[in-house]
Structure formats: C-alpha cells, structure tokens
C-alpha angles and dihedrals in degrees: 000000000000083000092052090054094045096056093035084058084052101049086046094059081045092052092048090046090051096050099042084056099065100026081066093053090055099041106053099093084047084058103034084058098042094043093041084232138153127249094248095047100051096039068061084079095060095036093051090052102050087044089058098053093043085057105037102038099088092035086052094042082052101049089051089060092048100039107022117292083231098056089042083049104044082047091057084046093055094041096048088053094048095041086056092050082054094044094052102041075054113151104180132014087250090057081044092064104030083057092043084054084058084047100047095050082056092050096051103049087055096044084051101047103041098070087051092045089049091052090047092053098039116050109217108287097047095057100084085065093046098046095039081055088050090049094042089055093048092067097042089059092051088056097049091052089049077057096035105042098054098047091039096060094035104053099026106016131260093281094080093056088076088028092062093059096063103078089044101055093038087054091055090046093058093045097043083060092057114034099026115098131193108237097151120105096258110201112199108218133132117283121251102244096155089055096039088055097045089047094049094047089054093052097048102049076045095054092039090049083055101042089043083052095055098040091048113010128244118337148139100280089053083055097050089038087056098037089048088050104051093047088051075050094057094033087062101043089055087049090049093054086058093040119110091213109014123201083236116020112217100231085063089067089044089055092097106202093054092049095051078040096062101027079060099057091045090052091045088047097059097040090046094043101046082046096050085043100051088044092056077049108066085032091065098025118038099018094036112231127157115247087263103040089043078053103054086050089064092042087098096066093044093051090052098038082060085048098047097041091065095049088038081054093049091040089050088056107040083040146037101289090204097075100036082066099048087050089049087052084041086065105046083044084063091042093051084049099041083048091048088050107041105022107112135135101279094030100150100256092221078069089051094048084046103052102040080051084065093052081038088062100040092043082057097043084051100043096044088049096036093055084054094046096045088059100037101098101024123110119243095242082067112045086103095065087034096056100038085050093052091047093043093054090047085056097047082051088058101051104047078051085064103046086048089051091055096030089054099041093048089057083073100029138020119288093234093055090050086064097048085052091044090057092036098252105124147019125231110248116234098271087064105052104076093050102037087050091048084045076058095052084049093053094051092046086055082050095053096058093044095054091040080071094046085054092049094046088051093052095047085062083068083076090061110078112235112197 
C-alpha cells in the first residue's frame, strides 16, 4: 500500500514535467506578444531550463545518496511549484527565465532522484514494470500538454499553463513528506562542493558551446568554450580520483553495464530529439501548421508509445531486457530510414503521423528496458549518482539534438528564420521548401548512424551477463 503511494507521489512529478515540457513549446508566441519580447529572449525559457538540468542532475543524484533521496525529492517538488508561480506572475522575459532557472533546480532534483527512488521501492525484476509505467505516463503527459497547452492559453492566457502546476506540485510535496521513505544506504559524509563546481562549470560551458553553435554557426568562442570545458572535465576527473566521497565514484563508471547503459540513452536522446524537432519543423514550416495543430499530428505516436512503455516494461522483466532495448532502437532506426526516404512536400500527413508512431513505439520499448538496465549493477549507496548521471547524459543528449536541428536546417534557410519556424511564427516560401526538406533527408540520415551506436552499444551489453 505504502509502495503504491510512493510511486503514485513519483509518476505524479513526471506527469507535471511532462506537461510543463510541451505546455512551454506552444506557449511561447503567446508569451513573445504578452511580455513585448523578442524571439531570442523568450526560446531562452526552454534553453535555460534545459541548461539547468544538464548541469544539476549528478550533483542532485549525489546529494540524495548523501542526504536522503525524499527529502532531495520533496525539495525539487516544492521548487518546481514555486518556480512556476514566479514564472506566471512573469513581467519581462528576463523575469520569465530568471524564474525558469528557480523551476528547473526543482526539476532536476526531482529527475535525478526518481530513477534512484524507483530502484529503492522495486527490487530487479519488477522495474521494468515500474520504469515502462514512468515512461507510459511520460507520454501521456506530453499529450496532455499538446491539450492542455493549446486550450489553456487560448481561453485563460499562457500564464495558467505554469500556474496550473502549482497545486499540483505543492500537493506532491506534501504527500512525498509523508509517504516517501528513505530506503536507500545513506553514507554521511561531506558533500563534494569543489567537484560539483568543477562538473557543473564543464557542462555548462559544453551545453553553451552547443546552444551558441546552433544559434551562429561555427567560431572561435564555440572552439575556447569546448576546449575550457573538456580541461575542467579532466580536471575533475583527476580531483574525483583524490575525493573521500566523489559526485561521481569512479568504480560507478567502471560498472560496465551502467556506463553502455547510459552512453546508450545519451546517444538515443540526441538521435530521438533532433528527429522530434525537425518534424515540428516541416510541419510548421514547410506544411504550415500552426504549433498546436503540427502537435496533434504527432499525438499518435505519444498515445502508443504509453502503450507500448508499460508492455516494453513487462516484456523487460519476463524477458532479457537487453534485447527488448535494442528492438526498441531497431525500430527508430526504420523509422529514421522510412522519414529519409518518403518525407517530401506534399508527403500525406497521415504517413507522417504513421511513421513517427513507429519511432514513437521503439523510443518506449528502449526507455522502459534501459531505466531497468542503467540500475541493475549498481549498489544501492549510489543510485543517487547513478540516477542524476544517467539523467545528465540524457540532457546533454538533448541539447546537442537541439544544436543539429538548427544547424541542419540553417544549412537550407536562415538561421534566424529556423528559429521563427522552430517557435511557429512563420512559413518557408516556396524557394525554401525543396532544400530545407533535402537539408531534412541529411539530418535523418545523421540520425540513423547515431542511433545505429546506441543500438551497438545496446547489443554489446549481450556480452555482460545479467542474472
């Protein structure tokens, strides 16, 4: 029963996440029009937050482990529902993003806690269950934004997209005190603020070097940012090594199931993501739809991916999970291939809808089997840092998908206008069609190939015995 409530409290702080993700996308010429701001200065809401979780998520895991992974939990709840009050009552983009930043701590100490909780409440062969249900409700809540997001700001404004999150999360926060236990091996030792620093300071000049690619192309900043970040990686892997309680142990990254694991999900991120962005993209832009009309066309794959994450979560436990999520990548990889081959401008959009319901499928069957394939070796003391890695590189993934959708399609069209298509606020003239829509076949071909390593990396996995 305790379980049930516990897990109950979890799916609910997915649902809200997932909601809040999409709600954002629709809303923002809602917002640009209401704040008198700018399109750079309001996408600024989606890409800050994104930047906050990348760079939170391992520090968060780890503190969970150290601290409590509820209390870590219930903190993200109550940040995230204050954070969307800010961001509603919003007078100014810069207000909007400063506020997202208070949302997105609160997001990631609850993404990086929620894989780790799960694992503490379900022992190994029920997690498929557990993590397929995640997954399925993921969806769902995407869904439900794509509703949501378009009545909401329609009818009542965009501001009650963010204040609709409040009661819930303040609702979770008052349950998770109560219900959520900490099961977890706490070890209380002091918390690793130089390497969390030094971590932190490598992701983000990462994830800027990334987001400052895709906004202007390739320069010399992009070069220094990369270069900085890669010697504050070294330098904190080399201070990890000396540190009595690291934000990462090293004998984590040497557990070799949880690092293909992980490497896995960061390669399937950024394949899935570049592909779902430059979708909403010709949809918009060559085909033009509107952001919530583009976004119903893609509701199919949502509703069976949930359909499919809960099975994919039976099948990982009653079978190798392994294999369930290399079939799941098999089949993005088809639906990568099936796009580069019949996407055109006057491709019928029920063979659109068709064919990202495929990608839909596969992306449910990995993610339901992968959750259950990062945590299986790992001992309990570090599900924390497990889980906040794992969520980190999914992030990271996210963003390079990001920086490859408006690198790609700039290649065709003006950045500037990428980034009008991206938000919904404009259509390609005719001249543009034909080569933004080859620039597409390019960019799913990319896709191909990098899921094509997330799919290796899953099947060398089938050389690691799993009990």
């Amino acid at each position: 029963m305790r379980r049930g409530l516990a897990f109950s409290i979890i799916l609910m702080s997915t649902l809200m996440v997932a909601l809040d993700a999409t709600i954002v996308v629709l809303a923002l010429p809602a917002m640009m029009e209401d704040l008198h701001a700018p399109l750079d200065a309001v996408v600024w809401a989606i890409i800050s937050y994104i930047l906050v979780v990348t760079v939170l998520s391992t520090q968060a895991g780890r503190l969970g482990d150290l601290e409590g992974k509820p209390r870590v939990f219930n903190l993200g709840m109550l940040l995230f529902g204050l954070g969307s009050a800010l961001v509603g009552a919003s007078t100014s983009a810069a207000e909007l993003v400063a506020f997202r930043v208070v949302q997105a701590i609160g997001g990631a100490l609850m993404s990086a806690t929620s894989m780790a909780l799960i694992s503490d409440y379900f022992p190994p062969e029920r997690r498929g269950w557990a993590f397929g249900w995640s997954s399925a409700v993921w969806n769902l809540g995407a869904v439900a934004g794509i509703f949501a997001g378009g009545l909401i700001t329609t009818f009542w404004g965009w501001r009650w997209n963010f204040y609709i999150n409040v009661p819930i999360a303040f609702a979770g926060f008052a349950l998770g005190r109560k219900y959520l236990e900490d099961l977890g091996e706490r070890t209380r030792r002091r918390f690793d603020v130089a390497g969390s620093l030094l971590l932190g300071a490598s992701l983000t000049l990462y994830s800027l070097a990334g987001l400052e690619y895709a906004a202007a192309g390739f320069s010399t900043s992009v070069v220094l940012e990369a270069a900085a970040a890669t010697a504050l990686l070294a330098i904190f892997a080399l201070a990890e090594t000396r540190s009595a309680e690291p934000i990462v142990p090293p004998d984590l990254i040497k557990t070799r199931l949880f690092t293909l694991s992980a490497i896995s999900l960061m390669s399937q991120t950024t394949a899935n993501y570049a592909t779902l962005f430059l979708l909403t993209m010709y949809l918009q832009g060559v085909r033009g739809l509107d952001p919530f009309t583009a976004s119903l066309w893609l509701v199919p794959g949502y509703l069976l991916g949930s359909v499919t994450a809960s099975l994919g979560g039976r099948l990982a436990d009653s079978h190798d999970p392994r294999i369930v999520a290399s079939m799941g990548l098999s089949l993005q990889i088809l639906a990568y291939l099936l796009f580069r081959s019949l996407l055109a401008v006057d491709t019928p959009l029920y063979l659109v809808t068709a064919i990202s319901a495929l990608n839909g499928i596969g992306a449910a069957l990995f993610f339901s089997s992968n959750g259950k394939l990062v945590m299986w070796d790992v001992p309990r003391r570090w599900y924390g840092a497990a889980s906040g890695t794992s969520r980190t590189l999914g992030n990271i993934g996210m963003v390079l998908s990001f920086s490859i959708a408006i690198a790609v399609s700039s290649a065709a069209v003006p950045r500037d206008v990428a980034f009008q298509i991206f938000a919904g606020l404009t259509t390609l003239s005719p001249q543009y069609m034909e080569p933004f829509v080859a620039s597409l076949h390019a960019a799913f071909t990319a896709s191909s190939i990098i899921m094509a390593l997330a799919a290796a990396l899953s099947w060398s996995r089938l050389r690691h015995k799993v009990p």
